[in-house]
C-alpha positions in Angstrom: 115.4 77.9 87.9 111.9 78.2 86.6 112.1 80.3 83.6 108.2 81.0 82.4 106.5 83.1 84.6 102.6 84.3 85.0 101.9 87.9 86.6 98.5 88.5 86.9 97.2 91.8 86.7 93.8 93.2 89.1 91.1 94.2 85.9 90.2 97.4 87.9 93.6 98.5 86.7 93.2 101.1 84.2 96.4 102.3 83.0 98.4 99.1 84.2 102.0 99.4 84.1 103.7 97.4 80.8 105.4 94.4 82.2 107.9 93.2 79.7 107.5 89.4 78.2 110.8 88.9 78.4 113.2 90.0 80.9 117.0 90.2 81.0 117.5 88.6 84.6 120.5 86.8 86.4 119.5 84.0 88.3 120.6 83.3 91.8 123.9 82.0 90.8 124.6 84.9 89.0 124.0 83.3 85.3 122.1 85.4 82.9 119.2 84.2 81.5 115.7 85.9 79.9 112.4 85.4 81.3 109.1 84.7 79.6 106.8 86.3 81.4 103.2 86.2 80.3 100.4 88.6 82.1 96.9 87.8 83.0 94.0 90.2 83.1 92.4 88.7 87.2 90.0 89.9 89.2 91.6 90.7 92.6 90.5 91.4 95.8 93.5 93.2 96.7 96.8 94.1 95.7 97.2 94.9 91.4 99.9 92.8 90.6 100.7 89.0 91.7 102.4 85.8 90.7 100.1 82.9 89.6 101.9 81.3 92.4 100.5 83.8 95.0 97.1 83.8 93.4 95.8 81.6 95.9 96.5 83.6 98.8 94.7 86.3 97.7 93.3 87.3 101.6 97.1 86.6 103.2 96.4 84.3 106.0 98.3 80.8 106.9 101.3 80.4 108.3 102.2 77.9 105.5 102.0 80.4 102.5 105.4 81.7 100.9 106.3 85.3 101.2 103.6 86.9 99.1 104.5 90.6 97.7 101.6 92.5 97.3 101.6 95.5 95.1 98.8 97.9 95.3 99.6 101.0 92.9 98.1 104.3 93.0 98.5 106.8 89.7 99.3 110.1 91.7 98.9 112.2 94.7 95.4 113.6 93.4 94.2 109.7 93.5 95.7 109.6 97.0 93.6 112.5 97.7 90.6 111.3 96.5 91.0 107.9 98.5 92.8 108.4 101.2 89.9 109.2 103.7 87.6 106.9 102.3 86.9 103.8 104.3 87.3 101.6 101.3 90.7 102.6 101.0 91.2 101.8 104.8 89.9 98.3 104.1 92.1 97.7 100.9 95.2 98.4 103.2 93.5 96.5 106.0 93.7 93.4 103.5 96.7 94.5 101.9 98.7 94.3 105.1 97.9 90.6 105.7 100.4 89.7 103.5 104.3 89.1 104.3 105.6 92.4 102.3 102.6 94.5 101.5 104.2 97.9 99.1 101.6 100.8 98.3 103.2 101.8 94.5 102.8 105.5 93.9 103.5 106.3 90.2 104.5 110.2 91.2 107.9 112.5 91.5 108.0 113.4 94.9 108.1 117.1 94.0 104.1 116.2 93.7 104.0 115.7 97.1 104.6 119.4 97.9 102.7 120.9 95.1 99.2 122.0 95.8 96.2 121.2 92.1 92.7 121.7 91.8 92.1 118.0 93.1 94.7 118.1 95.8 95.4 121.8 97.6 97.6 120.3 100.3 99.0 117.5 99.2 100.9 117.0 102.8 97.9 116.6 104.5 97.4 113.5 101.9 100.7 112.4 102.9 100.5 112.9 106.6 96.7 111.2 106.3 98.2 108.2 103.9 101.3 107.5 106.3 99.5 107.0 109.2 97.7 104.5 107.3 100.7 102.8 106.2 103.1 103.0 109.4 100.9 100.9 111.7 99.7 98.5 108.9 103.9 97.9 108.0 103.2 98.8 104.7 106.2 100.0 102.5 105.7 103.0 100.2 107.4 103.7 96.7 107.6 106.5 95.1 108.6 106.1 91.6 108.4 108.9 89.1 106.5 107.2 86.1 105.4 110.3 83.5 107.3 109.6 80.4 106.5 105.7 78.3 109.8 104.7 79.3 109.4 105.3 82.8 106.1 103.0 83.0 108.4 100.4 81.4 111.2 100.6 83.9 108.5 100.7 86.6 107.2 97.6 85.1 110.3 95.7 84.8 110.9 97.1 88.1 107.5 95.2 89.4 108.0 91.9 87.5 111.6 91.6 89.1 110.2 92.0 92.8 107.3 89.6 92.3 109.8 87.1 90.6 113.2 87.6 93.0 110.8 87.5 96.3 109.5 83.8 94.7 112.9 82.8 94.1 113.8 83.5 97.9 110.8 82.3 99.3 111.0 78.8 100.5 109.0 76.4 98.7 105.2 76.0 100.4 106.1 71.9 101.6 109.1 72.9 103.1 107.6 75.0 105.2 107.1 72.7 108.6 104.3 73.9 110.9 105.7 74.8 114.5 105.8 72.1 116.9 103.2 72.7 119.6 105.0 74.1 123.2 105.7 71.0 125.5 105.5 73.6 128.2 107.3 73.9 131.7 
């Protein structure tokens, strides 16, 4: 099992989450082992977090690539707000759901979800307006309360062994065989 990993992280991120250099893992025989894991500053179309091995498949696409997770992560329920409606957003989740298992991150209890602020005075409206986003696009949403340090770092770790365990059950690219072309009836 490859042990040294690369997790590139989308420069537009401001606060990203800390992703550990070394993780406690079990591989896929159940053997316990640590990760290296070293992170990349990238410049990413879509999605904030990837593998170096799914770099390349940045815009989703053939049906050759391996299973791709692509993470795009959103602070809180007031960022929501502010981008929910915007056609930008629309077109990140447009790309975002070209991918095989496309997850929309929000770093938020979901108390926040009921509780009206200055930047978000009905916060389900945001949610209703977000999920019918999501639904049709088969986009997956956590919500994963991140406030305190520790938190962040448990999302992180959290991150690192999603991007890592959905490469380790992803077939490699050549032995993925292109479908043989209908003989017809």
């Amino acid at each position: 099992m490859q042990r040294s990993w690369i997790i590139h992280i989308d420069t537009r991120e401001q606060a990203p989450l800390p992703i550990p250099t070394h993780l406690p893992f079990t591989d896929l025989h159940g053997n316990p082992c640590t990760l290296s894991i070293t992170i990349l500053r990238t410049s990413l179309k879509t999605r904030d977090y990837c593998l170096d091995s799914d770099i390349a498949y940045e815009c989703g696409g053939t049906s050759a690539q391996p299973r791709c997770l692509a993470v795009e992560r959103k602070l809180s329920i007031d960022e929501l707000t502010s981008n929910v409606r915007t056609p930008a957003f629309t077109r990140c989740l447009d790309r975002l759901a070209l991918f095989d298992l496309p997850i929309l991150l929000l770093e938020s209890p979901t108390s926040a979800l009921t509780i009206a602020t200055s930047r978000s005075p009905y916060p389900p409206g945001t949610l209703d307006s977000l999920l019918r986003l999501l639904i049709p696009r088969h986009i997956s949403l956590w919500l994963i309360p991140a406030k305190s340090s520790a938190d962040r770092i448990a999302v992180g770790s959290l991150l690192a062994r999603a991007l890592i365990n959905t490469a380790l059950l992803s077939p490699p690219p050549s032995s993925i065989l292109p479908l043989a072309p209908s003989l017809g009836a």
